[in-house]
Each structure stands twice: as structure tokens, then as C-alpha cells.
Backbone bond lengths (Angstrom), bond angles and torsions (degrees), N, CA, C in turn:
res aa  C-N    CA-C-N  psi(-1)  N-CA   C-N-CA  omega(-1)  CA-C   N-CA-C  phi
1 X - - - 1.446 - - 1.533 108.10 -
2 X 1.324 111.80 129.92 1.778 116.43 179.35 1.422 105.56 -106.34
3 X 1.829 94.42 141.85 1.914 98.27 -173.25 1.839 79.67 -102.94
4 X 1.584 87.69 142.80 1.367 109.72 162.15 2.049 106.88 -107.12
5 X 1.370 90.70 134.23 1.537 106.62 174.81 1.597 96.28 -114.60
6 X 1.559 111.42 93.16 1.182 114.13 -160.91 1.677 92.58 -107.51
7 X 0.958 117.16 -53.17 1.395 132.62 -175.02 1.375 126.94 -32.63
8 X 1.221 142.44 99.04 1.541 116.15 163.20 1.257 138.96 -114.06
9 X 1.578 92.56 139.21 1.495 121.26 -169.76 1.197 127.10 -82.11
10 X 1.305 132.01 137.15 2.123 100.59 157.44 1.712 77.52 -135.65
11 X 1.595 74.48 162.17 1.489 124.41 -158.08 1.872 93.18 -95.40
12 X 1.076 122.62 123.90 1.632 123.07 -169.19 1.857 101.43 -114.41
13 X 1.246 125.67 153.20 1.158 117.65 -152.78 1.751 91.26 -140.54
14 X 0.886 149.38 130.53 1.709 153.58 -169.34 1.478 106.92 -103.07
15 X 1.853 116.46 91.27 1.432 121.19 179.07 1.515 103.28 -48.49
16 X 1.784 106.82 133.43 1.452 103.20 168.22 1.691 121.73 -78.80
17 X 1.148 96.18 -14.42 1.731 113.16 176.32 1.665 111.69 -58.23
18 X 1.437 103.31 -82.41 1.496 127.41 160.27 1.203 153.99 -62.06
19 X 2.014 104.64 -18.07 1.057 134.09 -149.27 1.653 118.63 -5.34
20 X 1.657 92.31 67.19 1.231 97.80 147.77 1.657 129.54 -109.95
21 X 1.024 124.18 -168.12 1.789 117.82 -163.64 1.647 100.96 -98.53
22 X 1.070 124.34 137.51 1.833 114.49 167.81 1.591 106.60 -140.57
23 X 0.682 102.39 127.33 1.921 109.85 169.77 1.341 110.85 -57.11
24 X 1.259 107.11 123.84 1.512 133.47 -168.17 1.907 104.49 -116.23
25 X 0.880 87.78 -58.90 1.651 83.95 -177.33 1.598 114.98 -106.82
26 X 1.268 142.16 -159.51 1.047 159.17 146.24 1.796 132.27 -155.17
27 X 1.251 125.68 88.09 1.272 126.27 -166.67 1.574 109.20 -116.66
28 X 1.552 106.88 166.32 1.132 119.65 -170.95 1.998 101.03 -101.01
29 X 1.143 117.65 99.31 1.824 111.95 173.49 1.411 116.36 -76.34
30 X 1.524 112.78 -153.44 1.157 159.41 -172.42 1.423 126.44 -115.99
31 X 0.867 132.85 12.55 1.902 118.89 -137.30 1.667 124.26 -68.21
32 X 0.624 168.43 148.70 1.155 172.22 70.81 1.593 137.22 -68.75
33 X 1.655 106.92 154.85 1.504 98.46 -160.38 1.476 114.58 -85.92
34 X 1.398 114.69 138.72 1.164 100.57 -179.57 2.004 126.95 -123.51
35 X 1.742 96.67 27.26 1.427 118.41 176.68 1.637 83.70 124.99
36 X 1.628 104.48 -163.72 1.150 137.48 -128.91 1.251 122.37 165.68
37 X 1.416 143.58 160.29 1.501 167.81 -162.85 1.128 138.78 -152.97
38 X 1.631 130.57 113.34 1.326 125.70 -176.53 1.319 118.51 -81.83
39 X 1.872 138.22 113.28 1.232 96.41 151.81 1.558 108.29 -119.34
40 X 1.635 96.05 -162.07 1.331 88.77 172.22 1.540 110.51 -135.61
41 X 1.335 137.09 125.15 1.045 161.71 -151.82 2.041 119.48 -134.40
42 X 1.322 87.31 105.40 2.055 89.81 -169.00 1.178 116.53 43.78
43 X 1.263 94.38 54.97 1.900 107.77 175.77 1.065 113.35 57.70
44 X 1.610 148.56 36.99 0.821 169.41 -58.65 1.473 114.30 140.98
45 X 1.257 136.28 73.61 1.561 128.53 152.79 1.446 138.41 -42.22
46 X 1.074 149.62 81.14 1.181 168.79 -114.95 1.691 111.72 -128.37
47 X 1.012 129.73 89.48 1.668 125.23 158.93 1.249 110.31 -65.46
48 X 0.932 145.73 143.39 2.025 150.47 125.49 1.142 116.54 -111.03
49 X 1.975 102.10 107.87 1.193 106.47 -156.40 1.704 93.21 -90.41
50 X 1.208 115.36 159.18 2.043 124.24 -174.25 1.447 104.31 -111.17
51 X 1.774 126.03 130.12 1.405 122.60 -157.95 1.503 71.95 -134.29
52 X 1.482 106.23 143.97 1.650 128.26 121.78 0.729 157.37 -69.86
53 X 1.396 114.18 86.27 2.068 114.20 -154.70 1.593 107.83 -93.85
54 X 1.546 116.33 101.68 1.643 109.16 178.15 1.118 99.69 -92.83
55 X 1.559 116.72 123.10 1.218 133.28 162.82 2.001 114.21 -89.39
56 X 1.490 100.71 147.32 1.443 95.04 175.07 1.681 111.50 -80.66
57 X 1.601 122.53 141.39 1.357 106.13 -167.19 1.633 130.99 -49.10
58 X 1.321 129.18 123.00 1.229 126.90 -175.63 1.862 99.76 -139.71
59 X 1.658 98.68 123.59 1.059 123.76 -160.50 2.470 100.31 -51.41
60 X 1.490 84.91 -41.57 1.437 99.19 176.59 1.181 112.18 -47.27
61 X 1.404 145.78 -61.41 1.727 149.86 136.22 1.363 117.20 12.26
62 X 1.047 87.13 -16.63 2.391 89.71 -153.07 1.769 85.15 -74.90
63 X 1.537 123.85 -46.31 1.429 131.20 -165.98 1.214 97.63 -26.68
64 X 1.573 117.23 -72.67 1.413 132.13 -144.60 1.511 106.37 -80.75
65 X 1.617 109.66 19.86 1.633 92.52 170.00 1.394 121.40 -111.30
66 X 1.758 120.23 8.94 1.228 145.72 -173.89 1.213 104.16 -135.17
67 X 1.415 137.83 -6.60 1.454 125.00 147.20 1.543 104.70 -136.64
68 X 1.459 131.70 84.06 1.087 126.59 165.96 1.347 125.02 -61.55
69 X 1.422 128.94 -27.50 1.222 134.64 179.48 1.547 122.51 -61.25
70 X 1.189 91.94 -18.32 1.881 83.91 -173.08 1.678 91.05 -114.54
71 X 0.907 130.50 26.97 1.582 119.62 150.02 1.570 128.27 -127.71
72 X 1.146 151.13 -167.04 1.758 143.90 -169.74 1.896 85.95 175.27
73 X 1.267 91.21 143.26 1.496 129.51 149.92 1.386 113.99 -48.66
74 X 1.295 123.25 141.30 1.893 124.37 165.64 1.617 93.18 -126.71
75 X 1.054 106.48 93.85 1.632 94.33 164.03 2.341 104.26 -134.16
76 X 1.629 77.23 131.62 1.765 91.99 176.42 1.408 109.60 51.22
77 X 1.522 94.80 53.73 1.878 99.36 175.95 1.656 110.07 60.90
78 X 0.980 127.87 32.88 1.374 137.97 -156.83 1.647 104.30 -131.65
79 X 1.465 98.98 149.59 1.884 98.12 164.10 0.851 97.59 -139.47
80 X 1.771 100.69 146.81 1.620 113.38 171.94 1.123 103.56 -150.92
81 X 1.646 110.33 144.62 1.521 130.49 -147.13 1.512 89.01 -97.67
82 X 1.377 130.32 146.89 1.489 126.86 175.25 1.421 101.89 -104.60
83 X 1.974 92.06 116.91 1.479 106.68 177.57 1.716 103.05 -86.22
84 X 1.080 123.95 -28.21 1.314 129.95 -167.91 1.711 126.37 -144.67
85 X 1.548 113.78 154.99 1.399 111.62 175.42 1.783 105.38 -145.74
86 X 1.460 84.18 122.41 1.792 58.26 156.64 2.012 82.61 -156.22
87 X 1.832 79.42 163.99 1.541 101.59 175.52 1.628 98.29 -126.82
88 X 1.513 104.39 99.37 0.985 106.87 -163.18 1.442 117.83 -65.00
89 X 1.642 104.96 153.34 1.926 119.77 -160.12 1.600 116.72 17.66
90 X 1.566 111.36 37.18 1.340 129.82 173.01 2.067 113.19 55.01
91 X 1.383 89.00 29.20 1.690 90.19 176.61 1.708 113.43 -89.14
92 X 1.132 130.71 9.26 1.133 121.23 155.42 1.145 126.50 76.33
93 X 1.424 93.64 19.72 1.672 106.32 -171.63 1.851 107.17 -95.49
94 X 1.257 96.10 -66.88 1.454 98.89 175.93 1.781 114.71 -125.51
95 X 0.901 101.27 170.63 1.460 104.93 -179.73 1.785 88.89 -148.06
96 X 1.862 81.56 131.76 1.567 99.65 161.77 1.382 129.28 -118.88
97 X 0.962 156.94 152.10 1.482 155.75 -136.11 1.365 102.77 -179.88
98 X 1.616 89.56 120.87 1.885 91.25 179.30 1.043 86.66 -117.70
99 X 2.134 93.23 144.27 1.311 108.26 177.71 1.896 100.78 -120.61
100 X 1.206 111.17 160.47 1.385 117.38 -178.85 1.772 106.92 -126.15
101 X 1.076 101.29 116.88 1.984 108.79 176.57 1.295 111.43 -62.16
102 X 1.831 92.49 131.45 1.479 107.93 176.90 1.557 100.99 -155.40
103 X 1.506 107.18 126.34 1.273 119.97 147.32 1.611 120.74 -138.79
């Protein structure tokens, strides 16, 4: 069975100067959904849908697993905050990173 990394992503990076957002990387993923969350906010119903972005291993990736907060996902005009990383049992193969939508 062949994985297609069809998708593309870039990787957004949060200036500490300006803190504004700038594209740092650009890669090709995986995506798929992997749930989601209702809230509700000023009467306001709210989905945040949760994606699985498998990336093929790239040493550049490693950043965002000791400071997730200052970077987000860009996928399909979209942002998503990175709830998670892992490179699984540290073999270096892939790394997945879930992101959850927020604007």
C-alpha cells in the first residue's frame, strides 16, 4: 500500500518582535479527520474541526515539538493551532501533528 503526501501545508511561525504569523516551511501531508469540538461562545455555536497532518520525516519539524505554541498549520485558507506531535517511538519516519481549527 503507497501513502500519498498529497496535501499542502505550510508550517506558520509567530514573530516574537511583532507577533505576527509568517510561513516558514511548506510541505506536502497526509490529512485526515480526526474529530472535533463544540463550543459555544456569545451565543455563538462553534465547531473545531481536529486534522491529522502526517508529514514525511523532516529534521526541520523537530522545532514545533518543544514549543508548539508559537507555531499553527495553514491548510486550505484555514488555521490550526497544534494540539499535538508525535514522531512516533522516535524512528524518524513520520511525524504527525494534530491541528484543531481556530479563527
Amino acid at each position: 500500500m503507497s501513502i500519498f503526501y498529497d496535501k499542502p501545508v505550510s508550517v506558520q511561525k509567530q514573530n516574537e518582535d511583532t507577533e505576527k504569523w509568517e510561513s516558514i516551511y511548506h510541505f506536502h501531508a497526509r490529512v485526515n479527520k480526526t474529530g472535533g469540538k463544540q463550543t459555544f461562545s456569545a451565543d455563538a455555536d462553534q465547531f473545531h474541526a481536529r486534522l491529522n497532518f502526517d508529514f514525511q520525516y523532516c529534521r526541520a519539524l523537530e522545532e514545533i515539538r518543544y514549543q508548539p505554541q508559537i507555531y499553527r498549520l495553514l491548510y486550505r485558507d484555514h488555521h490550526f493551532q497544534i494540539v499535538d506531535y508525535d514522531d512516533y517511538q522516535e524512528q524518524h519516519r513520520t511525524i504527525r501533528i494534530v491541528g484543531e481549527l481556530y479563527e
